[in-house]
C-alpha positions as a Python dict, from the first residue, in 0.01 Angstrom:
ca = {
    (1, 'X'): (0, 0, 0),
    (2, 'X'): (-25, 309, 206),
    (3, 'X'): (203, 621, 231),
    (4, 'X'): (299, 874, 501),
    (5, 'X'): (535, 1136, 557),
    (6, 'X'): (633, 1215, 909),
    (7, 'X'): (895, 1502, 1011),
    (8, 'X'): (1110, 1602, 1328),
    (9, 'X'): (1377, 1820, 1391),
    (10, 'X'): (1735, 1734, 1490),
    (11, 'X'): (1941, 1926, 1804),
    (12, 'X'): (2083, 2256, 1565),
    (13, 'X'): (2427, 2102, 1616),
    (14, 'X'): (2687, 1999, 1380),
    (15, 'X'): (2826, 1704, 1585),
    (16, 'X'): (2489, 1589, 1692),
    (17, 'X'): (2327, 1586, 1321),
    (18, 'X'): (2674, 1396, 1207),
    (19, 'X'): (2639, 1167, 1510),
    (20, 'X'): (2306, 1090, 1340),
    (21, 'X'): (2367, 1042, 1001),
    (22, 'X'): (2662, 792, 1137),
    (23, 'X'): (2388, 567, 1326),
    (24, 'X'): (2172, 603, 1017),
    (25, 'X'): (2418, 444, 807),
    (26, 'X'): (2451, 148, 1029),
    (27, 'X'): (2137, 94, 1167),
    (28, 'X'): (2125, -224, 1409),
    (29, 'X'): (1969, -512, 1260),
    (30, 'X'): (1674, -539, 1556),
    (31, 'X'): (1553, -215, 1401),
    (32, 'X'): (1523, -291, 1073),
    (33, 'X'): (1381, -611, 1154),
    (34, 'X'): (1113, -466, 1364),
    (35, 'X'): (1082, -195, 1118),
    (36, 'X'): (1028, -463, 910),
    (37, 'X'): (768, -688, 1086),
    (38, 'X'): (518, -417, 1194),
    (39, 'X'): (416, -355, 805),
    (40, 'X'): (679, -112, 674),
    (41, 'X'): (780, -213, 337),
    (42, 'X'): (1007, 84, 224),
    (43, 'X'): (1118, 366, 485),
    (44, 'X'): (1320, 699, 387),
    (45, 'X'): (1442, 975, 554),
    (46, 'X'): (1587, 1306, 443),
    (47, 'X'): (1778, 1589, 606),
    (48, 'X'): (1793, 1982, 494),
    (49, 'X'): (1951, 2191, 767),
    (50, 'X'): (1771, 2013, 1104),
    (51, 'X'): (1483, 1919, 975),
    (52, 'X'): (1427, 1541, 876),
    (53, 'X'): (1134, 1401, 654),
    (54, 'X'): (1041, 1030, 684),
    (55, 'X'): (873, 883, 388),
    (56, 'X'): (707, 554, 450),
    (57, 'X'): (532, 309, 222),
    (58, 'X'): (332, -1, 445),
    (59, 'X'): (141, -286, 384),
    (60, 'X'): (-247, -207, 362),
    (61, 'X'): (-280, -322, 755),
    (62, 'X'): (-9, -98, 902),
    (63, 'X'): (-134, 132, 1155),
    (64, 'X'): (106, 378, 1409),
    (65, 'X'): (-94, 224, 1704),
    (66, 'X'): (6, -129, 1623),
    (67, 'X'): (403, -49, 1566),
    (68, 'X'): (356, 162, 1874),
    (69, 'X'): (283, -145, 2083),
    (70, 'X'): (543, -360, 1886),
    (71, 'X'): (809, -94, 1994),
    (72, 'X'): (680, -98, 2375),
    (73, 'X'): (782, -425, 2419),
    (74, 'X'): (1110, -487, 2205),
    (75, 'X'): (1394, -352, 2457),
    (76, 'X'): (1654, -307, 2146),
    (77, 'X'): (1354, -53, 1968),
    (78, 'X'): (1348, 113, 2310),
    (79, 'X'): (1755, 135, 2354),
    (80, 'X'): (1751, 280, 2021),
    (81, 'X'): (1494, 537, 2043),
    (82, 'X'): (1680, 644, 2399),
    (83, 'X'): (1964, 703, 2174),
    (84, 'X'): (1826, 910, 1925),
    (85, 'X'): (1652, 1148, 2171),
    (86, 'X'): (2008, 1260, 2248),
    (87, 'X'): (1965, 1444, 1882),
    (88, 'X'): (1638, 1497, 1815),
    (89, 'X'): (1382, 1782, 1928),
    (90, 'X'): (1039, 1806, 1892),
    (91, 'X'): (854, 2027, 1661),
    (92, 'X'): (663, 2318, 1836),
    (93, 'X'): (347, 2231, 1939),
    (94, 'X'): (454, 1882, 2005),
    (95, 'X'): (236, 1700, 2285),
    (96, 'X'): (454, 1562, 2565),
    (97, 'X'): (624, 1181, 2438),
    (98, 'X'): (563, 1280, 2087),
    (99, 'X'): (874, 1293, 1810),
    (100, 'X'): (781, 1213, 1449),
    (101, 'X'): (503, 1417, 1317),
    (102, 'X'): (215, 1307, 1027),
    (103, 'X'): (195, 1547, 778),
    (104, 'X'): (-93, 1627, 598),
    (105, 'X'): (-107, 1588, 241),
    (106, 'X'): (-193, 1892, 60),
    (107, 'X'): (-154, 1800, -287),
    (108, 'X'): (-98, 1507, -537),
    (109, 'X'): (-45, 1523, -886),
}
């Protein structure tokens, strides 16, 4: 099993973060089946203020490049991602097509 921890920052708007919680809670079943079949086992995200943190666990095989190319070609991944870009931003810094950000892992106890 591997581990990652990804962040991104919602639109600083009260409708917009509620908008996304509400899609959160009912996420369509193509995306957690494609979730699902490019080697994400358990997937997490938290909110404080704007800021989201993603907390994956994957199979020993996952890698970003293969879901990537999954994702290309699944039009319901794509119509879903066009919908969250109405509420998310990038984090400064961010290279141009870029939202979710690796973090580095600084410590482990």
């Amino acid at each position: 099993m591997k581990r990652f921890c990804l962040v991104l920052d919602l639109k600083d708007d009260a409708d917009a973060i509620a908008a996304y919680e509400a899609y959160h809670r009912n996420v369509w079943p193509e995306i957690i089946e494609s979730i699902k079949q490019s080697g994400i086992e358990h997937m997490r995200i938290y909110r404080v203020s704007n800021r989201l943190v993603m907390l994956l666990e994957t199979t020993d095989d996952f890698s970003f490049e293969r879901k990537a190319a999954l994702d290309r070609t699944n039009p319901k991944v794509q119509e879903w991602e066009e919908l969250m870009n109405n509420y998310q931003q990038t984090l400064p810094g961010t290279k141009p097509g870029e939202k979710w950000q690796l973090t580095n892992e600084i410590f482990s106890l």
